[in-house]
One Martini backbone bead per residue (centre of mass of N, CA, C, O) as a GRO file, in nm:
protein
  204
    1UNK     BB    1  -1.976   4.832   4.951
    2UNK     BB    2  -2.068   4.637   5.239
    3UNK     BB    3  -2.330   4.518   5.184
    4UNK     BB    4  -2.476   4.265   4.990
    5UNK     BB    5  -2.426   4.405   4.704
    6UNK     BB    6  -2.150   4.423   4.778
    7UNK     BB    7  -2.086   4.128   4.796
    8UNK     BB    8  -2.225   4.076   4.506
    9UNK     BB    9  -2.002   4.198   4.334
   10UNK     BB   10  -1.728   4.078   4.418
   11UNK     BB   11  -1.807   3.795   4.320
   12UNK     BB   12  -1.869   3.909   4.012
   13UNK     BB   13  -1.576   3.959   3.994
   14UNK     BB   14  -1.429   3.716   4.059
   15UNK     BB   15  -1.554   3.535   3.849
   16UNK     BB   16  -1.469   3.693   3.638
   17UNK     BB   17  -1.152   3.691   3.667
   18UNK     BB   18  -1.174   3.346   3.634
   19UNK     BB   19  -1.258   3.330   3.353
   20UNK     BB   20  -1.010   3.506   3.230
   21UNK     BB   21  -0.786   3.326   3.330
   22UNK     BB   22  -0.934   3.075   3.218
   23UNK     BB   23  -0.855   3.185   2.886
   24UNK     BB   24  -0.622   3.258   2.921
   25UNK     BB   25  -0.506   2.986   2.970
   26UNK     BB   26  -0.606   2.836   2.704
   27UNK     BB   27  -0.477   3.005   2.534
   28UNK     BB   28  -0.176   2.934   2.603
   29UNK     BB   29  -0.248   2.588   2.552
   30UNK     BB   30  -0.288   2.644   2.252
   31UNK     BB   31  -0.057   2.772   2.184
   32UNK     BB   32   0.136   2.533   2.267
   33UNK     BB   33   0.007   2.355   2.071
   34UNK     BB   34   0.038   2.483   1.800
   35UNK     BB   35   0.346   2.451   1.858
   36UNK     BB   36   0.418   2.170   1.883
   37UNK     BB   37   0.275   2.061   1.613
   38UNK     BB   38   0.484   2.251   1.441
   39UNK     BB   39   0.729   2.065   1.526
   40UNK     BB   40   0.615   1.765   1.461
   41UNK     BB   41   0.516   1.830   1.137
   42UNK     BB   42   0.826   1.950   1.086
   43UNK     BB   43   0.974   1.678   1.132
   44UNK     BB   44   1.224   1.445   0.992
   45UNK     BB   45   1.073   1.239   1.183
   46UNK     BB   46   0.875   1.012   1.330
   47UNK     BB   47   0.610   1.057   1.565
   48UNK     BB   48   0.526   0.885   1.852
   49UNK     BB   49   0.244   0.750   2.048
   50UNK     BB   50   0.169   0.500   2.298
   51UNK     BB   51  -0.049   0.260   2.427
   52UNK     BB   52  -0.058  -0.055   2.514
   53UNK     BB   53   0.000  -0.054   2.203
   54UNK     BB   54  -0.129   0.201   2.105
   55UNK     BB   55  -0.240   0.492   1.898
   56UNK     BB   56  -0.256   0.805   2.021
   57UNK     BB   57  -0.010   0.988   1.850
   58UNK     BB   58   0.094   1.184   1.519
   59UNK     BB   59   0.241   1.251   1.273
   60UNK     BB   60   0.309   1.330   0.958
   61UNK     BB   61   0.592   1.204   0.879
   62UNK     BB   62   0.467   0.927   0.934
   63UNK     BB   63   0.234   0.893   0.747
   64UNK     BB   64   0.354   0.923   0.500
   65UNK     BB   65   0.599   0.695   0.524
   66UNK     BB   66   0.362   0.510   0.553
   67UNK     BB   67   0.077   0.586   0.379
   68UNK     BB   68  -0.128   0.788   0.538
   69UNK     BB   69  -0.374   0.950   0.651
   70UNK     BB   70  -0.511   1.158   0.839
   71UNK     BB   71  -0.576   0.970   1.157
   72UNK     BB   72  -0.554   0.649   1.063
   73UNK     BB   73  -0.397   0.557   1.338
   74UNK     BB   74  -0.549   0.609   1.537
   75UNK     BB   75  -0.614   0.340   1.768
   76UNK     BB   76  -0.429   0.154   1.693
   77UNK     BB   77  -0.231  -0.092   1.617
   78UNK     BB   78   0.143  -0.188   1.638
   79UNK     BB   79   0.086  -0.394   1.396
   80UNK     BB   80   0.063  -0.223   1.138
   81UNK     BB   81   0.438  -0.215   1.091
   82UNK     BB   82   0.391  -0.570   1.064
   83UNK     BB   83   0.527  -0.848   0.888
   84UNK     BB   84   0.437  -1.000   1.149
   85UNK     BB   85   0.384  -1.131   1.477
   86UNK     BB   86   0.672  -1.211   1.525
   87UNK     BB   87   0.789  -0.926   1.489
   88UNK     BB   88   0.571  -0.800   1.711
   89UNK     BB   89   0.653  -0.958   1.960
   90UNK     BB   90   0.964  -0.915   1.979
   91UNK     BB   91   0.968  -0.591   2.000
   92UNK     BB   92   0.784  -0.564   2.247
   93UNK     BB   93   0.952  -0.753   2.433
   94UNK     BB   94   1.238  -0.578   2.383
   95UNK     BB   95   1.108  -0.357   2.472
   96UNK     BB   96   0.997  -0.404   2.758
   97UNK     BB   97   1.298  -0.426   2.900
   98UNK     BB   98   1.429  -0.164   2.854
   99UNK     BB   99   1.225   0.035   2.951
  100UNK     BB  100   1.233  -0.078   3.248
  101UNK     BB  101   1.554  -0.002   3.251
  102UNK     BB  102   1.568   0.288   3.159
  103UNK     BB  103   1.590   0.209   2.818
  104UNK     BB  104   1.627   0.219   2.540
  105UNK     BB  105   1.494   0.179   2.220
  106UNK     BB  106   1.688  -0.016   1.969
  107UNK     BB  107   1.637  -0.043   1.552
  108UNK     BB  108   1.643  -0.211   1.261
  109UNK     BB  109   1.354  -0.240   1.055
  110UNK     BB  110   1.098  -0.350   0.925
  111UNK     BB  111   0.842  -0.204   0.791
  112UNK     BB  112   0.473  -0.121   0.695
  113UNK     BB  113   0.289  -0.037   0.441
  114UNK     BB  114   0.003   0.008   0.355
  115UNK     BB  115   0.057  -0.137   0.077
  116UNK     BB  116   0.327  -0.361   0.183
  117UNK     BB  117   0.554  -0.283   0.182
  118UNK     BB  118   0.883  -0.212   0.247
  119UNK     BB  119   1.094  -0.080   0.515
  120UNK     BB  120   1.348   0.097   0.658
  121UNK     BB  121   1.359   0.149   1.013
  122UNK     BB  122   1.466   0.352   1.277
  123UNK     BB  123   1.399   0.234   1.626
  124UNK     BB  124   1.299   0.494   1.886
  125UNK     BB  125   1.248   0.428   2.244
  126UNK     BB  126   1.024   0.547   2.578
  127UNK     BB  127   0.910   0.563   2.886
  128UNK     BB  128   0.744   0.815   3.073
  129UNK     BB  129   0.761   0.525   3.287
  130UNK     BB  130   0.953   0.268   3.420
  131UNK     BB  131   0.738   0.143   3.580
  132UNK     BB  132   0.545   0.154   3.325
  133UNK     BB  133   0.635  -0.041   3.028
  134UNK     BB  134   0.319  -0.022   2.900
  135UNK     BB  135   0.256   0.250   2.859
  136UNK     BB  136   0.366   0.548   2.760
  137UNK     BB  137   0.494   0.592   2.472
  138UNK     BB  138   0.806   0.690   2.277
  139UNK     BB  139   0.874   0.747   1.896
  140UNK     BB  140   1.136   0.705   1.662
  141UNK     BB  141   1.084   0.744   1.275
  142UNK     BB  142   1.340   0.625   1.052
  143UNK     BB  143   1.374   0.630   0.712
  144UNK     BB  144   1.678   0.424   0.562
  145UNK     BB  145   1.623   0.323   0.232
  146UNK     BB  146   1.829   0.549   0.142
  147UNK     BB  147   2.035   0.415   0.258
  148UNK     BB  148   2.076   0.109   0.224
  149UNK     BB  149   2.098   0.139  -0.103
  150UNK     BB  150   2.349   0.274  -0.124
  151UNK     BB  151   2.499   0.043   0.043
  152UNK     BB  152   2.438  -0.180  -0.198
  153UNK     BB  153   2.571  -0.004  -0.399
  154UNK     BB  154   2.875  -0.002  -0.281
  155UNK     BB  155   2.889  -0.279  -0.266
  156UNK     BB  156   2.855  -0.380  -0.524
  157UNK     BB  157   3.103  -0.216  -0.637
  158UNK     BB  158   3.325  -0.318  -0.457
  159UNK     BB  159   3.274  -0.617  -0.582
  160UNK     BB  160   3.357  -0.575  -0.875
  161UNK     BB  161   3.634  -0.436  -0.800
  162UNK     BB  162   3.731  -0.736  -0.677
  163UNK     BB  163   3.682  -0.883  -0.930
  164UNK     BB  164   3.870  -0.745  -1.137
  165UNK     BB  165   4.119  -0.765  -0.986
  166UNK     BB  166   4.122  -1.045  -0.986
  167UNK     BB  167   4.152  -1.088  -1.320
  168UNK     BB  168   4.405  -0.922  -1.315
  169UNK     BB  169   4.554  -1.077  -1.192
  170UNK     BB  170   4.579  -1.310  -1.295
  171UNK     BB  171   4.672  -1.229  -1.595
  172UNK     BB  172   4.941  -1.155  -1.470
  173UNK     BB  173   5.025  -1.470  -1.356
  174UNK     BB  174   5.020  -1.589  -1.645
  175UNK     BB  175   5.222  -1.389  -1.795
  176UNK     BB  176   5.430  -1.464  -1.623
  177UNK     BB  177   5.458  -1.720  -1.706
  178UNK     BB  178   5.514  -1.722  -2.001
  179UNK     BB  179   5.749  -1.581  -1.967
  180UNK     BB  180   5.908  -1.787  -1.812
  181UNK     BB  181   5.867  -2.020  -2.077
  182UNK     BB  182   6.015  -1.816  -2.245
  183UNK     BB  183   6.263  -1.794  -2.120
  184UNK     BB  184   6.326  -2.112  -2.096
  185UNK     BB  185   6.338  -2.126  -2.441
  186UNK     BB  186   6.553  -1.947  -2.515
  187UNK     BB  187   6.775  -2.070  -2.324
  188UNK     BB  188   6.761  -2.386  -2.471
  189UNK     BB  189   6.853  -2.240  -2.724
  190UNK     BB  190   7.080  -2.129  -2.690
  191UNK     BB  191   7.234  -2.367  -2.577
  192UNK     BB  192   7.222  -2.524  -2.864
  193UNK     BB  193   7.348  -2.343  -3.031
  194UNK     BB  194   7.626  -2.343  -2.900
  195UNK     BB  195   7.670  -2.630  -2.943
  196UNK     BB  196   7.610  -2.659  -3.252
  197UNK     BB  197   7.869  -2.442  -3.294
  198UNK     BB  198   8.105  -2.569  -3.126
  199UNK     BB  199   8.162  -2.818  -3.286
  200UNK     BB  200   8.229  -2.725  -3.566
  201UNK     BB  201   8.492  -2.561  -3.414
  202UNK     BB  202   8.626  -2.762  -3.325
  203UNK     BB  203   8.687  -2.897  -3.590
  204UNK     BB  204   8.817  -2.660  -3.745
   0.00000   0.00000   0.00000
């Protein structure tokens, strides 16, 4: 119909249709964010998310490492990751230096679990706008204390067999010492028998 009716009716065609394409947005929106979390939260390191250096927000394998409930991380400081304010501040200044110049932030850290723990973590970050460095920025946070173990166990080890290494060395160079004065007395034996045997025999 070409009447009023009937522009009253294409108008709420299309507000349905603009509905519908809005809903589908939404699935769309929604099924995205559910890959997303799905790929974060199965993710076998920490990822984190912070603004003007609160946390905006993090995965499960972050909040595991660190030791805290769903969600309890959220809105606080990244100060809660450090074992005092000095090393809280210091990766800040030289985080904030790197991300300006638009590069990672790269370090192995102590940081600390809520109970109060200290861990070994590889912390990777950079801002998603490297003009404003104090904004927006993502964090990878490895946990490496089960690698820094083993290398102090291999380290340990390695002192021992060159502490044994050593102890053989010396050992061997007694041994050789003491052959040597034992040659050299065999030598001297040697000598004076000969000569006790000479004496008589020139005589006779």
């Amino acid at each position: 119909r070409t009447d009023e009716i009937g522009r009253m009716s294409e108008s709420v065609l299309r507000f349905r249709d603009a509905i519908v394409d809005r809903r589908l947005a939404e699935d769309e929106t929604r099924a995205l964010l559910a890959e997303k979390n799905a790929v974060l939260n199965n993710a076998l390191v920490g990822i984190l998310v912070t603004h003007q250096r609160l946390i905006v927000s993090c995965n499960a394998r972050l909040e595991q490492i660190l030791g805290y409930e769903h969600d309890a991380l959220t809105g606080q400081s990244v100060r809660v990751f450090y074992d005092s304010d000095a090393t809280s501040d210091r990766v800040g200044y030289t985080a904030r230096l790197a991300v300006a110049q638009g590069e990672n932030f790269s370090e192995e850290l102590m940081l600390r679990r809520q109970n109060g723990d200290l861990l070994h973590a590889v912390v990777t970050g950079r801002a998603l706008d490297p003009a404003d460095p104090d904004g927006t920025r993502t964090w990878i946070i490895a946990d490496v204390t089960e690698r820094r173990r083993a290398e102090e166990e291999v380290a340990r080890y390695r002192n021992h067999l060159e502490a044994l290494v050593d102890e053989r060395t010396a050992e061997l160079e007694r041994a050789r010492l003491e052959a040597d004065l034992a040659n050299q007395a065999k030598g001297a034996f040697l000598a004076a028998m000969s000569h006790e045997i000479r004496t008589p025999m020139n005589a006779i």
